[in-house]
C-alpha positions in Angstrom: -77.3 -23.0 156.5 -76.3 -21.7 159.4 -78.8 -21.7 162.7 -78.3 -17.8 162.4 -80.7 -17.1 159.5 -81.8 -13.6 159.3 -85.5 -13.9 161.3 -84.8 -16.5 162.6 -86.1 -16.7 166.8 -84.7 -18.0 169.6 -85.6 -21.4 170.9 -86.2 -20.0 174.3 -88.6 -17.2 175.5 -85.7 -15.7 178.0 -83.6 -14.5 174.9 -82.9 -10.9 175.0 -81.3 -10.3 171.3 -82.9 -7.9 169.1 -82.2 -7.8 165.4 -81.2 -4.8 163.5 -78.9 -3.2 165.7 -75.2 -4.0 165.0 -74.1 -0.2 166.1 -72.6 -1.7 169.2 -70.8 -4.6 168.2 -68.9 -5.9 171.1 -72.3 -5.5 173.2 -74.2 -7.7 170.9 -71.4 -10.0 170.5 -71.4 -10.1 174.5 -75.3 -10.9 174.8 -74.5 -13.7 171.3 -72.2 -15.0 173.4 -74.0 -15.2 176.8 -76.9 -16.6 175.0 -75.1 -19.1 173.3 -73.8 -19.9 177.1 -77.0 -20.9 178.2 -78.4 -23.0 175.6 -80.0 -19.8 173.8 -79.7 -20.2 169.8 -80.0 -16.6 168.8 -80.6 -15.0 165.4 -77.9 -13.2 163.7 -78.4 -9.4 163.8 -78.9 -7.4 160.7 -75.9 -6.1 158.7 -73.4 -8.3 161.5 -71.9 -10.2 158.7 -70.9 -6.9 156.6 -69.8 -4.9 159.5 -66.6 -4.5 161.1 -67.1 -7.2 163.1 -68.2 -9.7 160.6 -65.8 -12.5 161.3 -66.2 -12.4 164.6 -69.6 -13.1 164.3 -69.0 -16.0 161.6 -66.9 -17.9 164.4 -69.9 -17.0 166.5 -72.4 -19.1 163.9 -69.7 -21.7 163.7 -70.0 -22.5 167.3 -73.4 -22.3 167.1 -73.4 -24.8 164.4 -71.0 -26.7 166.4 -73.5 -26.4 169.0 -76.4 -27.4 167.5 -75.2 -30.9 166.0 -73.7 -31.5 169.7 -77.1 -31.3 170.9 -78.3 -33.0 168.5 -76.4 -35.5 168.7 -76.7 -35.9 172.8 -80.1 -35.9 172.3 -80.0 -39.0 170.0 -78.3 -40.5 172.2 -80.4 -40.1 175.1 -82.9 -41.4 173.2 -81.4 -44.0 171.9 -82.7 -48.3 172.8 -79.5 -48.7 174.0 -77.4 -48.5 177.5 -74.4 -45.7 177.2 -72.6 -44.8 179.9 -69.3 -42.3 180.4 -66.8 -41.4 182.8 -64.1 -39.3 183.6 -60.7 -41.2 182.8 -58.9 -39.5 185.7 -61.3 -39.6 188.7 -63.4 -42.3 186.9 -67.1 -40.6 188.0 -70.0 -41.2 185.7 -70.1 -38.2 184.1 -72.9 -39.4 181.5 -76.0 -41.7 181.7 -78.3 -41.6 179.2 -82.0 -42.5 180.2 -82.0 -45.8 178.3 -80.0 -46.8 180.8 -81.7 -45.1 183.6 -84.6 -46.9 182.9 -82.6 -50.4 182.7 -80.8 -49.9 185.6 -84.5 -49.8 187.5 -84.9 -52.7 186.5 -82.2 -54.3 188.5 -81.8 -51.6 191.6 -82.1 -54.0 194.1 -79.1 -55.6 192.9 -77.3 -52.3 192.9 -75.4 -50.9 195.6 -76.7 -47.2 194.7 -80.0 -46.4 193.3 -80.4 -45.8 189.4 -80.7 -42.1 189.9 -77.2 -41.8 191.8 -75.4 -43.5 189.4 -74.5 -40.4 187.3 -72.2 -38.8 189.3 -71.1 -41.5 191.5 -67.4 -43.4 191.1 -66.9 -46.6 189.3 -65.1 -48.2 192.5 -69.0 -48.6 194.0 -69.6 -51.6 191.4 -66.1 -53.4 192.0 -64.8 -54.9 195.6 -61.3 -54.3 194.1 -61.2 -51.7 191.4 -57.7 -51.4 191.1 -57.9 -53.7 187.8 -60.9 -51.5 186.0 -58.9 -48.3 186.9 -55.8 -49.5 185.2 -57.7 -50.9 182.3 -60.4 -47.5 181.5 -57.2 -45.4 182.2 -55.3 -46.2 179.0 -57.1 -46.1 175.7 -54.8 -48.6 174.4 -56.6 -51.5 176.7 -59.2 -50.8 175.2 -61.9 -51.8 172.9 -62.7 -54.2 175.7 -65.7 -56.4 176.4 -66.7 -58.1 180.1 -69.6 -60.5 181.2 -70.4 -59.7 184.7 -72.5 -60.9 187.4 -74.9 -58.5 189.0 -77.4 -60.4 191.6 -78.7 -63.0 189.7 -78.2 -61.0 186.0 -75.7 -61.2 184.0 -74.1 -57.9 182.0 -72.4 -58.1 178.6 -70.4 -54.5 178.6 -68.8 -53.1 175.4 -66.4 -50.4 176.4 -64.9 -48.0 173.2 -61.9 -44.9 173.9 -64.0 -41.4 173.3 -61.1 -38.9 172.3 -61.3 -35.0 171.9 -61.1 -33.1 168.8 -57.3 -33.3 168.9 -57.1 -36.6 169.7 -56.5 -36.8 173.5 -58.2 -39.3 175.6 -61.7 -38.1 177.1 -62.9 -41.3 178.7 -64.1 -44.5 178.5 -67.8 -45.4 176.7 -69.4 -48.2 178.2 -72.6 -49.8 175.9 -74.3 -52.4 177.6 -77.0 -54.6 178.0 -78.5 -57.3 180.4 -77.9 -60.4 178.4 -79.5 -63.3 181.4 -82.3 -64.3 179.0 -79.9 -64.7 176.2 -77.3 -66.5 178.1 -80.2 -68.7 179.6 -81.6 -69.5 176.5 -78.4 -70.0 174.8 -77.7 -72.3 177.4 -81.0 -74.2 177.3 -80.6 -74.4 173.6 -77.0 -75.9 173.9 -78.8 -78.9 175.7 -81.8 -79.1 173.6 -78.7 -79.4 171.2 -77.1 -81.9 173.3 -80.6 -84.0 173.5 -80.4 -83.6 169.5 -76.9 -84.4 169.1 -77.5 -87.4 171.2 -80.7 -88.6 170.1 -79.2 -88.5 166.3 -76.4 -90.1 167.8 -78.4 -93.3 168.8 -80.8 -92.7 165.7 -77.3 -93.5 163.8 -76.7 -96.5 165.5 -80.1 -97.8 165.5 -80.4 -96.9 161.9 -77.2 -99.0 161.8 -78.8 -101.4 163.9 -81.6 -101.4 161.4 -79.1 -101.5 158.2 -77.7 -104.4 159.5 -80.7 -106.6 160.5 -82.6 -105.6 157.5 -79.4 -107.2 155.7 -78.9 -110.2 157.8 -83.2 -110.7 157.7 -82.8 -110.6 153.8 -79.9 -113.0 153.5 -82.2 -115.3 156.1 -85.2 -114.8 154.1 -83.4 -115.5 150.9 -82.3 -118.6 152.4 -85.7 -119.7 153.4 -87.2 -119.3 150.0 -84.6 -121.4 148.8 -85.0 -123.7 151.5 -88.8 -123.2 150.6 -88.6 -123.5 146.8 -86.7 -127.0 147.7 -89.1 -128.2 150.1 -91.6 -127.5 147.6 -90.2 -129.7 145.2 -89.3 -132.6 147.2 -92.7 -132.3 149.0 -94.4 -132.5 145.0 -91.7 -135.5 144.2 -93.0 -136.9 147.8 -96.7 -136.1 146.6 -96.1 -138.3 143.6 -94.6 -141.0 144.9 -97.3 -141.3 147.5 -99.4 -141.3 144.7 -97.7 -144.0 142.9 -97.7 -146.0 146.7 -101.3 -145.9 146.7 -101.4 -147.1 143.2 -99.3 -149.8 143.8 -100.8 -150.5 147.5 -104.2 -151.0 145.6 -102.0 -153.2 142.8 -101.2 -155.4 145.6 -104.6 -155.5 147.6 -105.7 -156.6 144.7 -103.1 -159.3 143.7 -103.9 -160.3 147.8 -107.0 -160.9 147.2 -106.7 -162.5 143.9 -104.0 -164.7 145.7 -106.7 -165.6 149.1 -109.1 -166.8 146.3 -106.8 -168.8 144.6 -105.4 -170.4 148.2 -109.3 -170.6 148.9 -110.0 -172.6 146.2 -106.3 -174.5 146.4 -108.0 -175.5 150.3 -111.3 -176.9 148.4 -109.2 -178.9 146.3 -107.3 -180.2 148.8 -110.3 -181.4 151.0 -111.5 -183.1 147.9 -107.9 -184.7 147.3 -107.6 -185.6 150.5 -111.1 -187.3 150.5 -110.1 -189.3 147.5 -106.8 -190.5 148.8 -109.1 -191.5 152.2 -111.5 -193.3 150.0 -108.5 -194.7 148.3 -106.4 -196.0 151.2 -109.6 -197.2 152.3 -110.2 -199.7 149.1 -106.4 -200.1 149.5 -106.9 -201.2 153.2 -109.9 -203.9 151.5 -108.0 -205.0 148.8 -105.2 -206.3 152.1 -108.0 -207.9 153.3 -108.8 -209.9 150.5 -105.0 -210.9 149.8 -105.3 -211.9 153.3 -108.4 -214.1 152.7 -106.6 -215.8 149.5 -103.0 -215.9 151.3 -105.4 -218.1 153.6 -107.0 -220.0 151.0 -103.7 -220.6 149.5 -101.9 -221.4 152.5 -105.1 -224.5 153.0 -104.9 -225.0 149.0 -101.3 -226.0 150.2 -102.0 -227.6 152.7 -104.5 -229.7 151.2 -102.1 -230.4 148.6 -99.5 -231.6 151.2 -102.0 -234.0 152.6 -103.0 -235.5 148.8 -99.4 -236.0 148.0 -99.3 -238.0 151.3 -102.6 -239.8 150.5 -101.3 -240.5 147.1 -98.2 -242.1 148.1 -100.1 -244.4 150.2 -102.3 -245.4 147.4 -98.8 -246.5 145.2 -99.2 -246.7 141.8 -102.8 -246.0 142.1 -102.4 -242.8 143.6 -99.6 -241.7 141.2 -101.9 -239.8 139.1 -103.5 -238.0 141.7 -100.4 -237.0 143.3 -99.3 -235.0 140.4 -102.2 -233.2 140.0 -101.6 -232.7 144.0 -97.9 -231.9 142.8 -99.8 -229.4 140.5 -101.9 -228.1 143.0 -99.5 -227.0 145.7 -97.5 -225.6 143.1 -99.9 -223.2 141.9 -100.8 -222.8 145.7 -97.0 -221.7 146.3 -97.6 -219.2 143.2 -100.4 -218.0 144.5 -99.2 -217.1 147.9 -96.4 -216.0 146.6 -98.6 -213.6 144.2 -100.5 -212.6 147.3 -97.5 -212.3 149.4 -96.5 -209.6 146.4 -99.8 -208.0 146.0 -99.8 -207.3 150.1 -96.2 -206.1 149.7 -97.6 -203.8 147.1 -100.8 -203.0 149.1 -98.8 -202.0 152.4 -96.6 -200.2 149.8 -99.7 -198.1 148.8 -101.4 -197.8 152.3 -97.9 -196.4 153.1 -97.4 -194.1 150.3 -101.4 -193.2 150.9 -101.0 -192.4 154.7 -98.1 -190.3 153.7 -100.2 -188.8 151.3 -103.2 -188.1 153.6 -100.6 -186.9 155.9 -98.9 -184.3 153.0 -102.4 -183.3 152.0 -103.4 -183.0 155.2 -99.9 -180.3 156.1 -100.9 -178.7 152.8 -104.7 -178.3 153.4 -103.1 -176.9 156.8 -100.5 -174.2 155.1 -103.2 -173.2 152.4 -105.2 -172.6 155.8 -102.6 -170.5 157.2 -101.5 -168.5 154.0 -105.4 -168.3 153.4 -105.6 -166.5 156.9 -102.3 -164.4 155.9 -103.7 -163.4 152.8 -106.5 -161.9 154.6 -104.5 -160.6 156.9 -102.4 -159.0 154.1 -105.6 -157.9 152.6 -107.2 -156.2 155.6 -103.4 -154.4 156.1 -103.2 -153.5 152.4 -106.7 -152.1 152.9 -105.4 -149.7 155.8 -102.4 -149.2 154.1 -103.9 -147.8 150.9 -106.2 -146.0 153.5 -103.6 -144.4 154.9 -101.2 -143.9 152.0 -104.2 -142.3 150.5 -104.3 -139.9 153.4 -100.7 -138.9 152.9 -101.0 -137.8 149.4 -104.1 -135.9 150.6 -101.5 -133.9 153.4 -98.4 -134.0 151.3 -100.8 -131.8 149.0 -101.8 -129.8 151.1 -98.1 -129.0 152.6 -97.4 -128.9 148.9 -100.2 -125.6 148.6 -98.6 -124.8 152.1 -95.0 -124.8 151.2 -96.2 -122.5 148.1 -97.7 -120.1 149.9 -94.9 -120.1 152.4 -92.8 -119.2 149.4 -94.9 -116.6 148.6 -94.9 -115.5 151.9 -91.2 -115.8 151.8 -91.3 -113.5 149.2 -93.4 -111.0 150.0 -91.4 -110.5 153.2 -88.1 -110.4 151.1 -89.7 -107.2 149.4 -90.5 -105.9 153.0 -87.4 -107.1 154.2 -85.8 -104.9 151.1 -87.9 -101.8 151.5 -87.1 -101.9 155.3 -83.5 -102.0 154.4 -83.9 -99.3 151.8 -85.9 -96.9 154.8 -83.4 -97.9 156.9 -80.5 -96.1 154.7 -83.0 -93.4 154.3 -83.0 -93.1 158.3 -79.1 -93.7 158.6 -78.6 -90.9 156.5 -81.2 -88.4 157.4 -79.3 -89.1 161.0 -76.0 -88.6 159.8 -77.6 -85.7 158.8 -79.2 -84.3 162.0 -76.2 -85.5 163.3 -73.7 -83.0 161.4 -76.6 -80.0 161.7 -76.5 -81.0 165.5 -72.4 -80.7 166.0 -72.6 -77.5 163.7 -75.2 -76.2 165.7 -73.4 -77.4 169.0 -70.6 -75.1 167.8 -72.2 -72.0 167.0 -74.1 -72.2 170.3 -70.8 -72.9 172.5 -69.1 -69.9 170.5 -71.5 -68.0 171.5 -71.2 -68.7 175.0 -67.5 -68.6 175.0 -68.0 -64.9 173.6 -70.7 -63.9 176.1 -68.3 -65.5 178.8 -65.4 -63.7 177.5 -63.9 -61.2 179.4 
């Protein structure tokens, strides 16, 4: 519909158009027109579309349409969250600021070399120390779309500049959108090195998690070697339990075979006293029997003699003494027997006292190693006593190390399964770091390409 509907009014008090009249034509079209000039939207008059001038007056409502949408449009952009700017491609003034960025460019005046409110109107050249390179650039549309990051004080501008042409395609500036982009920039930045931290934190996660990996494995292999070692020791600390337990069986077997033995070399010592008493007593009747063989080797050696002196007698008698000195022949004869008897008998006598003193003296070394094994025996006994005392205690703590190695292997065991399920987290934490890892460098890379496109120019 076209913003000349029949009744319609004019947006502004000051218009002057009446409706009905189209008698005049050229004077109505002149006060349309001069309306239209100043931003007045008129109403079409009555019967101007079916008079003589009516297409004249429909290219008047299509201007007016054309109008309309133009301010429409300016006013949307005025409006608009968003910096615009325009200028002139041949002298390069501002010829367009829209309050947007007005109200941004307060923001940052002091950093301007103009205030906000001059910038409309005002050349390019003020905001560049050598503007030879933005002139040639904003001249020719064919340089453009462009974008820049610049420095202004302490903020930093990301600018967007787009060709405008006219209707018929000519060049009618350049458009500059823009925006401050310091916050951005700064928190891009502080992200890229909370991204850094990340990456490198993940980084050593990795390797610890490696780290962790590997001595969870070496720790199992260490602990699976221990309960062996421990499931060994347990054995030959039970084969070591039972032979200590056979020791002190066979300790007690031969305390009690000592003792046996000290009471037979006890009573072995009695019976040697008592033998050697009787051999005593007997050398002693052996030593009386010498004696009396002495007394009758006397008698026999006076029988003989006697004998000697009746053979003398009795040859000195003659014939008369013949008898008598046979019987004196008889006499000394049976004297020599006799001594020669006794002679025998002493031999055998001094024979006995010999073999008796020998005895005394064998009974006597016997009597004295009985003594000695006797006090050996004791001896024995009273060490077999500690012995079994102290093989007993060693089967009492080879048990006990036997219930210790046990529970060592338990032990052993139950750190195995740690061992394993610290292994098994440890995977869990190498991978959740490779991970964080690969988020971090993907992360890394958006944030840098960001940076590289704010930094662009």
């Amino acid at each position: 519909m076209s913003i000349f509907d029949r009744g319609a009014k004019s947006t502004k008090g000051s218009a002057k158009s009446k409706r009905g009249d189209a008698s005049n034509p050229k004077t109505t079209i002149e006060a349309t027109l001069t309306a239209l000039a100043s931003g007045d939207l008129v109403s079409l008059p009555e019967g101007a579309e079916s008079g003589d001038a009516g297409t004249q007056w429909q290219a008047i409502a299509t201007i007016a349409d054309k109008l309309r949408q133009a301010t429409q449009l300016s006013q949307m952009v005025d409006e608009m969250p968003i910096n615009v700017m325009m200028c002139d491609p041949e002298d390069f003034k501002i010829r367009y600021v829209n309050k947007t960025s007005i109200d941004t460019l307060r923001t940052i005046e002091e950093h301007l070399p103009i205030k906000a409110d001059e910038v409309e109107g005002a050349c390019i050249d003020v905001f560049h120390k050598s503007p030879v390179h933005q002139r040639t650039m904003l001249g020719d549309p064919a340089n453009l779309p462009h974008k820049a990051l610049i420095q202004v004080g302490p903020e930093k501008l990301e600018l967007n500049v787009s060709a405008i042409t006219n209707p018929d395609g000519s060049y009618a500036g350049p458009m500059v959108s823009w925006s401050v982009v310091s916050a951005q920039i700064s928190m891009a930045e502080k992200v890229k090195g909370v991204v850094d931290v990340v990456a490198s934190a993940s980084t050593e996660l990795d390797a610890t998690a490696r780290g962790m990996t590997g001595t969870a494995e070496e720790a199992s292999t260490r602990s699976a070697t221990v309960a062996s070692a421990s499931e060994e020791a347990s054995t030959n600390v039970q084969t070591v339990a039972g032979a200590a337990e056979e020791l002190a069986s066979s300790v007690q077997e031969i305390g009690r075979q000592v003792a046996q033995s000290s009471q037979i070399a006890g009573r072995a010592v009695d019976e040697a006293t008592r033998t050697n008493q009787t051999v005593q007593s007997l050398a002693e009747a052996a030593g009386r029997i010498g004696d009396v063989v002495s007394l009758i080797t006397d008698i026999a050696s006076q029988t003989n003699l006697l004998a000697l002196n009746a053979t003398i007698e009795a040859a000195r008698a003659g014939e008369a003494g013949k008898g008598f000195a046979v019987v004196a022949s008889e006499v000394k004869a049976l004297a020599t027997q006799t001594a020669k008897a006794t002679e025998d008998i002493g031999t055998q006598i001094s024979s006995i006292q010999d073999v008796t003193s020998s005895a005394v003296d064998a009974i006597a070394s016997i009597q004295s190693t009985i003594d000695e094994i006797s006090s050996i025996s004791t001896a024995i006994a009273s060490a077999v006593e500690e012995q079994g005392s102290a093989t007993q205690e060693i089967a009492r703590n080879v048990q006990e190390a036997a219930l210790g190695t046990q529970e060592v292997s338990s032990n052993i065991a139950g750190v195995s399964s740690s061992v394993s399920e610290t292994g098994a987290s440890a995977q869990e934490v190498l991978s959740a770091a490779g991970e964080l890892s690969q988020h971090a460098a993907e992360l890394r890379t958006e944030i840098e390409g960001f940076l590289q496109h704010m930094n662009a120019a």
